[in-house]
C-alpha positions in Angstrom: 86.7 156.9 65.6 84.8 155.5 68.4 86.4 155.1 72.0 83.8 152.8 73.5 83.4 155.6 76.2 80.8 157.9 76.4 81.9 161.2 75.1 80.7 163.3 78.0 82.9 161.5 80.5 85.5 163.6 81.9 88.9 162.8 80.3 90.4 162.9 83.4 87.7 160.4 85.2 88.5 158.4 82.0 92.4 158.1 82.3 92.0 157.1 85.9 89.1 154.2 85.2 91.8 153.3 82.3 94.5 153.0 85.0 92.6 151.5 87.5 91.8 148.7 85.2 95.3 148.5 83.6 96.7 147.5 87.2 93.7 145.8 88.5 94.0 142.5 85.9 98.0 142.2 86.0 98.9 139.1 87.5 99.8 138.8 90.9 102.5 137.0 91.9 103.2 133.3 94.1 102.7 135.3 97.2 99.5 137.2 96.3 101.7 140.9 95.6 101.1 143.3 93.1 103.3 143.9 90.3 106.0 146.4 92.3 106.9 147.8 88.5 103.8 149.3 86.9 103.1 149.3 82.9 105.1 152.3 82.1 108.2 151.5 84.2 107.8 153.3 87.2 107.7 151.6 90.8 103.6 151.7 91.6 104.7 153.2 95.0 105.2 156.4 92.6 102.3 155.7 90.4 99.9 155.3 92.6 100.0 158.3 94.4 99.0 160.5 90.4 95.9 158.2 91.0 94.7 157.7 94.6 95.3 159.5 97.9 96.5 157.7 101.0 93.9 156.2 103.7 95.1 156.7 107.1 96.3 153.3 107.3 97.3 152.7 103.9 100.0 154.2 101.4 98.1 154.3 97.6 100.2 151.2 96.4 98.8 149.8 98.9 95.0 150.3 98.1 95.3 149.4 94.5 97.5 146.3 95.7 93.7 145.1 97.3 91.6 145.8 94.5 94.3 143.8 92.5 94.3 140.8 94.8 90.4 140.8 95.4 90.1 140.6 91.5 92.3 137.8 91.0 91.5 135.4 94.0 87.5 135.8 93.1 88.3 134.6 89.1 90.7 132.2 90.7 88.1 131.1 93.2 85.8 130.4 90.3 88.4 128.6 88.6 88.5 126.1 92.2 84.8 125.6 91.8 84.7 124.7 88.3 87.6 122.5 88.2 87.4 120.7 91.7 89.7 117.5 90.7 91.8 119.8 88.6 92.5 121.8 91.3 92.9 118.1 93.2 95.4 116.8 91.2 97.7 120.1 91.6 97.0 121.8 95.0 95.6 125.3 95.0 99.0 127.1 94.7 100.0 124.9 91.8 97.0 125.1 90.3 97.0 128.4 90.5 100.3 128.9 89.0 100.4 126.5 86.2 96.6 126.6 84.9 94.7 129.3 86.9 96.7 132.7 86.0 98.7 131.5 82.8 94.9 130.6 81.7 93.1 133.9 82.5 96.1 135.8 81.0 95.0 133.9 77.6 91.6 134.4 78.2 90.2 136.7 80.3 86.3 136.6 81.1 84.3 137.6 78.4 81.0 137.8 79.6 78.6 138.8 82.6 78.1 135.5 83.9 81.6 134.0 85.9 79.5 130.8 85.1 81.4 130.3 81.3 84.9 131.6 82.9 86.5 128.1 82.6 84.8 127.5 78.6 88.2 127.4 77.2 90.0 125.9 79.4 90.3 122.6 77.2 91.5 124.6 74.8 94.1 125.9 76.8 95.2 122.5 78.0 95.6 121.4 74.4 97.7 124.7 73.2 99.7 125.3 76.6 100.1 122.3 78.7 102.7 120.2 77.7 103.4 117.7 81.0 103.8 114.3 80.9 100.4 113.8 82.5 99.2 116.2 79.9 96.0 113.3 78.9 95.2 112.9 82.4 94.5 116.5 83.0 93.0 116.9 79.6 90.5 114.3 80.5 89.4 115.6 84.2 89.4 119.2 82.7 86.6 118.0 80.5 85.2 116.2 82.9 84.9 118.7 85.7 83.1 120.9 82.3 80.6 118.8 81.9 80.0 118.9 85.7 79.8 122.7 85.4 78.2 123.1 82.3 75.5 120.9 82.1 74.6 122.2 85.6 73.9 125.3 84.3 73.2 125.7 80.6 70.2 126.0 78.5 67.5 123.5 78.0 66.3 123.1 74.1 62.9 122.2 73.2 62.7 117.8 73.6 61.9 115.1 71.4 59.2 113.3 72.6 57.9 110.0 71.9 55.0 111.9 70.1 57.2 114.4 68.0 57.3 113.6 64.5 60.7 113.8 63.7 60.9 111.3 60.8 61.9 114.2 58.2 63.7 116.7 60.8 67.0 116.8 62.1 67.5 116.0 65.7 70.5 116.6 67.9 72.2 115.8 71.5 70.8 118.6 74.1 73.1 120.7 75.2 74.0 119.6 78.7 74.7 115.9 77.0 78.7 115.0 77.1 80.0 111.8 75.9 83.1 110.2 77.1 85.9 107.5 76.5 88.5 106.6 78.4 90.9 104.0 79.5 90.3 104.6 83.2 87.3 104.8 85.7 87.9 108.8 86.0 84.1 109.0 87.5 84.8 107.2 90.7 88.2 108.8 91.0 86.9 112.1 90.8 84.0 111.6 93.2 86.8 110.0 95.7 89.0 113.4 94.9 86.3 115.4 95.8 85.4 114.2 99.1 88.7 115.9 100.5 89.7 119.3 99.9 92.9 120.0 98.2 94.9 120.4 100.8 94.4 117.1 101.9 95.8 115.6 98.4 98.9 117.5 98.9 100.4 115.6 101.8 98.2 112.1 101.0 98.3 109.4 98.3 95.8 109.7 95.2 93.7 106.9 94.9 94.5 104.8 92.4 93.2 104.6 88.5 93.5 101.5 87.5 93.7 101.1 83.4 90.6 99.5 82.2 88.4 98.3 78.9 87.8 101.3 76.7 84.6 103.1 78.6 82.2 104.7 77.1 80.0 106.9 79.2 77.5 109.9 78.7 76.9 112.5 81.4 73.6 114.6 81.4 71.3 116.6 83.5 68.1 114.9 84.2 64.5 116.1 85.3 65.5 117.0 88.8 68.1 119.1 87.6 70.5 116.8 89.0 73.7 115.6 87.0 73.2 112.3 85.8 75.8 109.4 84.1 75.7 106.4 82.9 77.6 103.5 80.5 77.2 103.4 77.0 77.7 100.6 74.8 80.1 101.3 72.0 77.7 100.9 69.3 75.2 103.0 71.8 78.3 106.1 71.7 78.8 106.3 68.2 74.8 106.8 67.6 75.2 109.5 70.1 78.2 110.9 68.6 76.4 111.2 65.2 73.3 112.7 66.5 75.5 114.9 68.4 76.5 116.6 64.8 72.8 116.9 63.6 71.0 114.4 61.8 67.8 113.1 60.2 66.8 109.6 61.1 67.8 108.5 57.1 70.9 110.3 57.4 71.7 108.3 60.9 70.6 105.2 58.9 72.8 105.8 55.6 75.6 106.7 58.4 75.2 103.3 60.1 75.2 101.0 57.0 79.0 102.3 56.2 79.9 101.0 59.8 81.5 98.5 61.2 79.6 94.9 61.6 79.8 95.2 65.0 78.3 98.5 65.3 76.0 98.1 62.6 74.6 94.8 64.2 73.9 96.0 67.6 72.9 99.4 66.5 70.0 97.4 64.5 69.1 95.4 67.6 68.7 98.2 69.9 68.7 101.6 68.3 64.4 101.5 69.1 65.0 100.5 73.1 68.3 103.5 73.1 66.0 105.7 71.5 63.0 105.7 73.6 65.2 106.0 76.9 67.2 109.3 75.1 63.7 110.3 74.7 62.4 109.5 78.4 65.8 111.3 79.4 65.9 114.2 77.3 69.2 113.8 76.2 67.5 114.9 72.4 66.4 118.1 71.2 65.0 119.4 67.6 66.9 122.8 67.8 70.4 123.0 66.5 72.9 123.1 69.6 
């Protein structure tokens, strides 16, 4: 059986790394403390003196109580930065709280880059978050993603307006996100923003009207800046479509079983949508 260790570590260097880790992702608590308990029962002002000597300023419970902190408030940080109206709309220490730690406790980073520490946070929203403003949040998690993500993630190869794609399939790139809502959740977010969080804890949101159905698509353009704009319905479901992978027959067998509306516009414009897709690279030939 394999240990994931190399075998010529010391077994006792590996029973304190084991330890160390063991304490160092257990959540902290409202106030930032350590866990006083540790995992097998004993008060970690006893444990932690099996592990770790005393500084001349500091009791061991009180050296791993810093490593413990540091880890949490730098994937908590992260969190902040990825989510910035999220965070908004709750105030750090809620945020924190109700979405931040309950969150990493479900899922903990996987990977080398804190860049994708926030990928399943939708997901999380959908299975654990059961408030009243539960499609609210669910929306500006997504959208504070697609902020994030398409800042950062790979660029496929383009369609161009010379690439003969006539028998190939094309799809959405993937920094493209598409969007509907009932609300302007743009404007409101870029208000949000302006102000840190603590400022939205003792001061009115502004307000969200309801609205028309809005359909939108969020991108990153050439400048590698992030990029937005309205879509007409017709205009979204294309998108949508292409977004699964498609062949330019395909897309037109799909559009004949729509509905007149779509179908109608979608014949009047698909060539003009196209060619500005194309000039945005919001299309790609390499399955996303």
């Amino acid at each position: 059986m394999t240990t994931g260790y190399d075998q010529k570590v010391p077994p006792h260097l590996k029973k304190v790394q084991q330890w160390f880790a063991s304490i160092l992702v257990r959540p902290i608590d409202e106030d930032s403390r350590m866990n006083p308990i540790s995992p097998k029962g004993i008060p970690m002002e006893e444990e932690a003196f099996e592990y770790i000597i005393p500084s001349p300023t500091l009791r061991p419970a009180q050296r791993i109580q810093i490593y413990n902190q540091q880890y949490w408030w730098r994937l908590l940080n992260c969190l902040h930065e990825a989510f910035p109206l999220v965070t908004r709309l709750f105030g750090y220490h809620d945020f924190n709280q109700t979405i931040g730690i309950p969150y990493l406790v479900k899922y903990s980073p996987d990977n080398w880059s804190l860049n994708t520490i926030g990928a399943k946070m939708s997901q999380f929203i959908e299975e654990d978050y059961q408030a009243e403003d539960k499609l609210l949040v669910a929306n500006a998690v997504a959208l504070d993603w697609a902020f994030n993500y398409a800042f950062f993630c790979k660029k496929n190869t383009d369609v161009t307006e010379q690439s003969d794609f006539s028998e190939c399939k094309i799809w959405l790139q993937p920094y493209v996100y598409l969007f509907q809502m009932d609300y302007n959740l743009i404007d409101f977010r870029m208000t949000m923003i302006e102000e840190k969080p603590e400022y939205w804890t003792e001061n009115d949101f502004p307000k969200l009207p309801k609205e028309n159905k809005r359909h939108f698509a969020l991108w990153r353009n050439q400048h590698n800046d992030i990029a937005w704009d309205d879509l007409h319905p017709a205009a979204f479901a294309l998108l949508n479509r292409i977004k699964q992978g498609t062949t330019l027959d395909e897309l037109c067998d799909w559009l004949e079983e729509q509905k007149e509306a779509i179908r109608d516009e979608a014949s009047k414009h698909m060539h003009v949508w196209f060619r500005e897709w194309t000039v945005r690279q919001l299309l790609t030939l390499e399955p996303v």
